[in-house]
N, C-alpha and C positions, 0 to 999 in steps of 0.2 A: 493640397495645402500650399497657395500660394506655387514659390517656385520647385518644389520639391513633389514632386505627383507620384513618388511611391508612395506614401502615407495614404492608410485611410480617410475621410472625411471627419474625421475625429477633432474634437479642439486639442490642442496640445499646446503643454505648458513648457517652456525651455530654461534653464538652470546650464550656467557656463561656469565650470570650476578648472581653475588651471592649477594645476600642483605642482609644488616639487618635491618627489617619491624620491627623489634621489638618496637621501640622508636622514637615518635612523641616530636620534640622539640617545647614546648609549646609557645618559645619566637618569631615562626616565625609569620610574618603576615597575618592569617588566622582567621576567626571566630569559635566560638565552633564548628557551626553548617558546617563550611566545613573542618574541619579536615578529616581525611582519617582515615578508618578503615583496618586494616591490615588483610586480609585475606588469611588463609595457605592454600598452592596448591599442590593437594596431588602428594605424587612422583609414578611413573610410571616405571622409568628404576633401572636398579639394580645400576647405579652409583648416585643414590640420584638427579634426575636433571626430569624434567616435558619437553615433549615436544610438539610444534606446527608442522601444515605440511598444506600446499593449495594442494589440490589434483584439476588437470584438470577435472576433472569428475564436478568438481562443475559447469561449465558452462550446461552441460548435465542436470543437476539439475534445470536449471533457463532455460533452454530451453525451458525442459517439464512442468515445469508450466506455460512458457508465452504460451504454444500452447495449453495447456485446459483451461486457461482463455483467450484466445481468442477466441476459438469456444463457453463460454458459452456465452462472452459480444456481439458476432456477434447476439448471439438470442434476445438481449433485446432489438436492436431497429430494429430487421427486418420488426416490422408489422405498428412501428410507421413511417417509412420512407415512407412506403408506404400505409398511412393510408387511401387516399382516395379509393383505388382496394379492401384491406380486408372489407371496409364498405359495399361496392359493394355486393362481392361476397358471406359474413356469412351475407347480409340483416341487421347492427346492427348501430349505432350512432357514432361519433366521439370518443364520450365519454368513447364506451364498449375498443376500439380499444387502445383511450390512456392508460386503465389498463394494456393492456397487456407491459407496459414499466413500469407503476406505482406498478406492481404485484411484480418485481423485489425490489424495494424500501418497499413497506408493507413488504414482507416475511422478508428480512433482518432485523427489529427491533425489535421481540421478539425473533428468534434462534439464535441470535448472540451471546447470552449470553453462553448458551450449548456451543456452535461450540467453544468459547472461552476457555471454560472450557476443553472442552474435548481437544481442541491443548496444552494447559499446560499441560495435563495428558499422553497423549498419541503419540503424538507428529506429524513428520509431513508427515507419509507417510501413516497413515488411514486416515489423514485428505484428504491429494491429491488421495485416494481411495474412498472414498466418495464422493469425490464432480465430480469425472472422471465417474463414479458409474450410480449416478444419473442424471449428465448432460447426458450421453449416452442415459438413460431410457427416457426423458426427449425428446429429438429428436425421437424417435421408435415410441412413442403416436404421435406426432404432424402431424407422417406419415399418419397416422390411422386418420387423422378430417380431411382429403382433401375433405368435402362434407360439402354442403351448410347449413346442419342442425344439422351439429356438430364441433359450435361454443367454446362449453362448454369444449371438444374431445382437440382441439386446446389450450384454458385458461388452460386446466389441464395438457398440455405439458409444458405449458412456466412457470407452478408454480413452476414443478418439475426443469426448468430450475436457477428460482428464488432464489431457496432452493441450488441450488448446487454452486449458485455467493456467498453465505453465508460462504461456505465451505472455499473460492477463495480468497477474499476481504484482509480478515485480511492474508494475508502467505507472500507478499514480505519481509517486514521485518526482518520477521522468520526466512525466508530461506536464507537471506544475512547474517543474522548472527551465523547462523547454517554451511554455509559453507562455506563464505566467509571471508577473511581476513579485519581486520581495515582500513585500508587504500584503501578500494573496497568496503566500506557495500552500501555507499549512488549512489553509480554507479549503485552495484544489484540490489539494490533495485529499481533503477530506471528502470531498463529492464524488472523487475517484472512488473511496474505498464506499461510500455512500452508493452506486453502482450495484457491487457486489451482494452488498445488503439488501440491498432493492429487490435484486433476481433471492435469495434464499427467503426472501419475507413472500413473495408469491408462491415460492415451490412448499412453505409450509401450507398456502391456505388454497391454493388451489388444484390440486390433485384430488385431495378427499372429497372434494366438489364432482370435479371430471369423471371418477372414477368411483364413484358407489361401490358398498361391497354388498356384490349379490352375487347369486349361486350359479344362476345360467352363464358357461364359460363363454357362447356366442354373445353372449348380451355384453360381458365382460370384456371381452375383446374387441368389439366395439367401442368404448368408452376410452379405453387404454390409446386405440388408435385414433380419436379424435384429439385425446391431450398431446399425441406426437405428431398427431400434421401441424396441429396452433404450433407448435415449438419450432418445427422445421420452418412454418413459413415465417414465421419470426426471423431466425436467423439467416433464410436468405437475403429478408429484405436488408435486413441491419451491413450484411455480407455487401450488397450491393452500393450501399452509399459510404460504407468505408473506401469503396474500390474509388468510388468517383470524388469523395467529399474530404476525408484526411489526409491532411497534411502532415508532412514531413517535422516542416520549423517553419517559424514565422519568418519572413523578406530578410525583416531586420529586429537582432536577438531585446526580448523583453529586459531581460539586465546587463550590466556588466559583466556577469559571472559566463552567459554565455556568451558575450562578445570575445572573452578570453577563448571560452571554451575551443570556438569556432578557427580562433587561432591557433591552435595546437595540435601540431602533424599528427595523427594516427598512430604512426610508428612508434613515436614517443613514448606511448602508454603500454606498461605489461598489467595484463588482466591477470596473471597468477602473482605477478607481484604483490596487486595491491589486493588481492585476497591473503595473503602471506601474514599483511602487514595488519588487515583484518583479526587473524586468528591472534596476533601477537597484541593486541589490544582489549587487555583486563575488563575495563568498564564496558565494551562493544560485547563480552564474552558473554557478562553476567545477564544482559541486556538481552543475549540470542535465545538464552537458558531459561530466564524469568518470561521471554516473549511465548514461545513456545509451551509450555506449561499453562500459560493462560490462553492461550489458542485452541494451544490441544484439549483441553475442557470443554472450549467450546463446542467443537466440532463434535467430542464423544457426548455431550450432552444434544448436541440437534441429530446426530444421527439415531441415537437412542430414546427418542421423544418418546415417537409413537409407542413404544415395548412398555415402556416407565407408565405413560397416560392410560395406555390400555389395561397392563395389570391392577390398575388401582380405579377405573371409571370404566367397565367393559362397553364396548360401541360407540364411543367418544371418538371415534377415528376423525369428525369436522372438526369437533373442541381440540382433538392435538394439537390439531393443523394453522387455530387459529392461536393458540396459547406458543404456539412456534413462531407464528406472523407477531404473537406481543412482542415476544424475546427481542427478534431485530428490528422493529419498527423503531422499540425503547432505547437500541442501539444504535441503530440511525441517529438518532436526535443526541442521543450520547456524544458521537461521531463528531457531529458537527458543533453542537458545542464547545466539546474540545477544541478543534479546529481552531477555534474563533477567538476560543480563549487562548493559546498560545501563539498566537498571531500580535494578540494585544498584549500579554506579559509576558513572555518567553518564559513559563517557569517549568521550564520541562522535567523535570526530578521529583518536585512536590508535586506537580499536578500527575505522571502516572505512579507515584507510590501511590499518591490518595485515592484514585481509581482503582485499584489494583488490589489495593484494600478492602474496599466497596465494594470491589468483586469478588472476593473470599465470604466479608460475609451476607451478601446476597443469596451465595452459595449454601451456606451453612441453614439459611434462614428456609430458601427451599426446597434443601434436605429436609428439612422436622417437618413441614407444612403440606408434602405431597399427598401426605397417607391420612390425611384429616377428613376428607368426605366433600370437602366444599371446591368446587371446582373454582369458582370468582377466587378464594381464596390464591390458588394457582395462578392467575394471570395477575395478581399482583404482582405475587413473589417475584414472579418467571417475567414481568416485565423490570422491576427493579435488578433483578439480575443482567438481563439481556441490556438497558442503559450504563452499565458499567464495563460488564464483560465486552458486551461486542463494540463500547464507545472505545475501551483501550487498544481498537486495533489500529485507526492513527497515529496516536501516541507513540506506539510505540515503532513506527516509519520515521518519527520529524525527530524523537530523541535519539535514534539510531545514526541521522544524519548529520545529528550533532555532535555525538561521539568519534564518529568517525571522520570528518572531516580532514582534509580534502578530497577523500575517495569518493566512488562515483555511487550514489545514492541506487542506480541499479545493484550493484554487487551486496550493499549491506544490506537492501529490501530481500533479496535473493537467501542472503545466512538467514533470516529472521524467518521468511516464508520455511525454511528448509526446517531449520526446528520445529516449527509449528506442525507440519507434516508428520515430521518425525514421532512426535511425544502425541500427538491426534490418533495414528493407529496404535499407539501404543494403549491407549485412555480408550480409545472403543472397543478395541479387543478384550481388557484387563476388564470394563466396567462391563461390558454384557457378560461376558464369565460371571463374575461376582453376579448379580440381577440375577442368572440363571439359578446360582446356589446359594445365593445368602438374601435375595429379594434389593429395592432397588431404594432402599435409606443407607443400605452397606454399599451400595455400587455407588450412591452420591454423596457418602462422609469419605470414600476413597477416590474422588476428585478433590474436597475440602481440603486433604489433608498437602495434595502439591500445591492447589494454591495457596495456602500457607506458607509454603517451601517457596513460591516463587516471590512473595510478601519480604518474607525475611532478605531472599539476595537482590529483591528492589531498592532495599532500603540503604544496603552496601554498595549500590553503584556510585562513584565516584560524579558528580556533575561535571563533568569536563566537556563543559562547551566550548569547544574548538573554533566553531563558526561565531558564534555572540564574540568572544576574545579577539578573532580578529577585524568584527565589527567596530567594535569600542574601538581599539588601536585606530583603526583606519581614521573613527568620528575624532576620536582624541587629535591626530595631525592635523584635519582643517581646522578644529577648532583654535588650536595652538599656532595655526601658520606665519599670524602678526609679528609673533617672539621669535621662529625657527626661520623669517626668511622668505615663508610661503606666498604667492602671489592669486589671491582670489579674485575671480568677480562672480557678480550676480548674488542672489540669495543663498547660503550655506543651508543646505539641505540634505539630514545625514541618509535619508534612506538613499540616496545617489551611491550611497559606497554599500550601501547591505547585498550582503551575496543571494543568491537563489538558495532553492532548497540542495543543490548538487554541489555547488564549487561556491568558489568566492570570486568578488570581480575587481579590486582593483589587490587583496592582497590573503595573502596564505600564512599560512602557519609558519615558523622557519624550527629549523630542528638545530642541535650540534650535527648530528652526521650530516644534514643538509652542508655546512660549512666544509665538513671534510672530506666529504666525497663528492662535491659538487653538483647537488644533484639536489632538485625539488623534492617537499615532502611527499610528491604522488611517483616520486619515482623517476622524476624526467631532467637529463639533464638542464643546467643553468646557463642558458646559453646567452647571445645578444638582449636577447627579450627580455630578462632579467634585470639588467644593469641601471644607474642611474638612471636620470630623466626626465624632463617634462612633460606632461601627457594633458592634454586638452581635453574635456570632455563634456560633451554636451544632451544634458539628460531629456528625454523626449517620453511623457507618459499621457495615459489618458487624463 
């Protein structure tokens, strides 16, 4: 571009606003506790001016991570779709079979913490190297247990697969706000979690394909071994152009929020702090609790398909598989709608109680409708469920993020995924018992009845939009600059001050202890950077 040759070949628009952040006028209508800290953006070009840039590459980015988190989430319910054939063929109980889905949920709740840690340290292309890494190694062993007596050969594939959804979980976020623009985080993000869904809508429908239930255990062991090389070669290739094709961060940061970021030493930041400061946040709480309970349904509902479809449709083992592929396909589209929709009206409170609603009684609806005869009937239900239930799992990452603000959108992804884990074995364990003893309209009115429970504490979460509040604050200064002083040029353009999905980029939340202990709301001292000032900045997007 002209004289600047780091930029892409991209057109790009430029927007110069010069501010003065110095002086917060105390008589405007705002509480101590949302005044806006002014924070200095360091300059980059020789004319004193900071700038932003969307690089295309960023989709390339969100590509490759929805296609290695779809090849690991295809492995978490390959064996439960088809639980009745692996019983079969490793000789072992329902129960060994449903671990290997519940395996994924254990490992998840004590490395998340690390995986956490180390994505705030390190950032996000050892993260997407490890977990590409391991998912690969992961598939290679599973190759290696195609024999009836190594049961164990197979568990210790899908751990390693378990271990690498760890790595996976927590990155849409990240990666929308790492390289996507403010006005695209909760879209990315959506594609991200869109990924995930991708890989569980194939692991419903194509096993029972792969893998016929026939009686010859060589004929069976064949088929078993052809579905784990396609897997294995999958994830090496995916393995190998992570190695060569993702990227760390873009040249130069997509917002404000990370031009800050980028400025701010390492050192700075305690990772148990702002977990501390997490736990100590009411509305973040109810949010981990209400998350998880809806999560956790889900996952005890996909791992419990095939058990539910087969007791009530015998040999229906393709129709589970495909009424599995309704659930998240209906989910997907769920997904991304949402997305789109709160990109365009930020109603993040009404829009997941209304979901979350729609997913109780989806639920409820079928609960009565399983045991009726008509299979069509089922992929209705099981699609209007799967659109709400698995659309509310972005939701509830972008409302988390806004709860929590200024914290790092890894750490609150990380509490939300930990619940969900948590209350998931609980919900599969709890509902295949019940199914065993009481048939499986008692095992799905005792999923109804917490999503219920998580209905009611949605409706008590506080909307404390942290990041919108110090949207507005920031738009309200330029707009007001002519009265305060302010020195504009160019076109006033409020998405220039909107934060990313992670931080905020020209201003933060200010607390009283902020004031008294000198010290940012994320924890970090108030240093130079902080203080008055004129800041130049010159917005650069596609």
């Amino acid at each position: 571009m002209g004289d600047n040759p780091d930029f892409d070949d991209e057109e790009i628009k430029e927007e110069n606003i010069c501010l003065d952040l110095g002086k917060t006028n105390p008589s405007k209508s705002v509480d101590l506790e949302e005044q806006i800290e002014c924070t200095s953006i360091p300059n980059v070009n020789k004319d004193n001016t900071t700038t932003t840039h969307l690089y295309k590459r960023r989709w390339v980015m969100v590509f490759l991570f929805s296609s290695y988190s779809l090849c690991n989430a295809f492995q978490w319910i390959q064996y439960g779709i088809i639980n009745n054939i692996f019983m079969k063929f490793y000789n072992v109980d329902s129960f060994a079979i449903d671990w290997m889905s519940m395996i994924y949920m254990l490992t998840y709740i004590p490395f998340i913490w690390p995986v956490s840690w180390l994505l705030d340290k390190k950032g996000l292309r050892l993260i997407a190297l490890m977990a590409t890494a391991i998912n690969c190694l992961g598939t290679w062993i599973k190759v290696a247990s195609v024999k009836q007596n190594l049961f164990w050969v197979t568990m210790l594939g899908q751990f390693a697969g378990s271990l690498s959804q760890v790595f996976i979980l927590g990155m849409p976020s990240r990666l929308a706000s790492v390289w996507f623009g403010s006005e695209e985080v909760s879209t990315a993000c959506s594609i991200g979690v869109f990924g995930n869904q991708m890989g569980i809508a194939i692991g419903f429908l194509v096993p029972p394909i792969l893998v016929p239930n026939v009686d010859d255990m060589d004929d069976l062991a064949y088929h078993i071994s052809i579905m784990f090389y396609i897997t294995a070669g999958m994830a090496t290739v995916i393995f190998i152009l992570v190695v060569f094709m993702f990227q760390e961060k873009p040249e130069i940061p997509p917002t404000l929020a990370q031009v800050q970021a980028r400025s701010t030493p390492p050192e700075e930041y305690s990772y148990m702090a702002s977990i501390l400061r997490l736990l100590r946040n009411l509305p973040f709480m109810l949010l981990v609790i209400s998350y998880g309970l809806n999560v956790g349904c889900f996952y005890a509902v996909s791992t419990l398909l095939n058990r539910m479809i087969i007791e009530h449709y015998p040999g229906e083992e393709v129709n589970a598989g495909r009424i599995g592929l309704t659930i998240v396909i209906a989910g997907m589209v769920g997904s991304l709608i949402c997305g789109i929709w709160l990109d365009k009206t930020k109603t993040y409170k009404q829009t997941t109680l209304a979901v979350y609603l729609m997913s109780f009684v989806g639920m409820v609806v079928y609960a009565f409708t399983l045991n009726l005869g008509h299979l069509w009937v089922v992929f209705v239900t099981s699609g209007a469920l799967g659109f709400f239930m698995t659309g509310y799992l972005p939701l509830g990452f972008e409302f988390a993020v806004e709860l929590t603000f200024p914290e790092g959108e890894g750490t609150s992804s990380g509490l939300l995924n930990c619940s969900a884990q948590i209350f998931g074995i609980i919900f599969t364990i709890g509902q295949g018992k019940i199914i065993d003893h009481f048939g499986t309209f008692a095992g799905n009115i005792f999923l109804c009845v917490f999503l219920l429970i998580g209905t009611i504490m949605t409706a008590f979460i506080k909307s404390d939009l942290r990041r919108q509040k110090a949207n507005h604050l920031a738009e309200n200064q330029v707009a007001s600059a002519p009265h305060l002083g302010y020195r504009t040029t160019g076109p006033q353009h409020p998405a220039a001050l909107r934060s990313s999905s992670s931080d905020t980029n020209l201003t933060k939340t200010q607390t009283q202890t902020s004031q008294e202990t000198g010290r940012s709301p994320t924890g970090r001292p108030l240093t130079a950077s902080y203080t008055e000032g004129h800041q130049s900045i010159r917005r650069k997007s596609s």
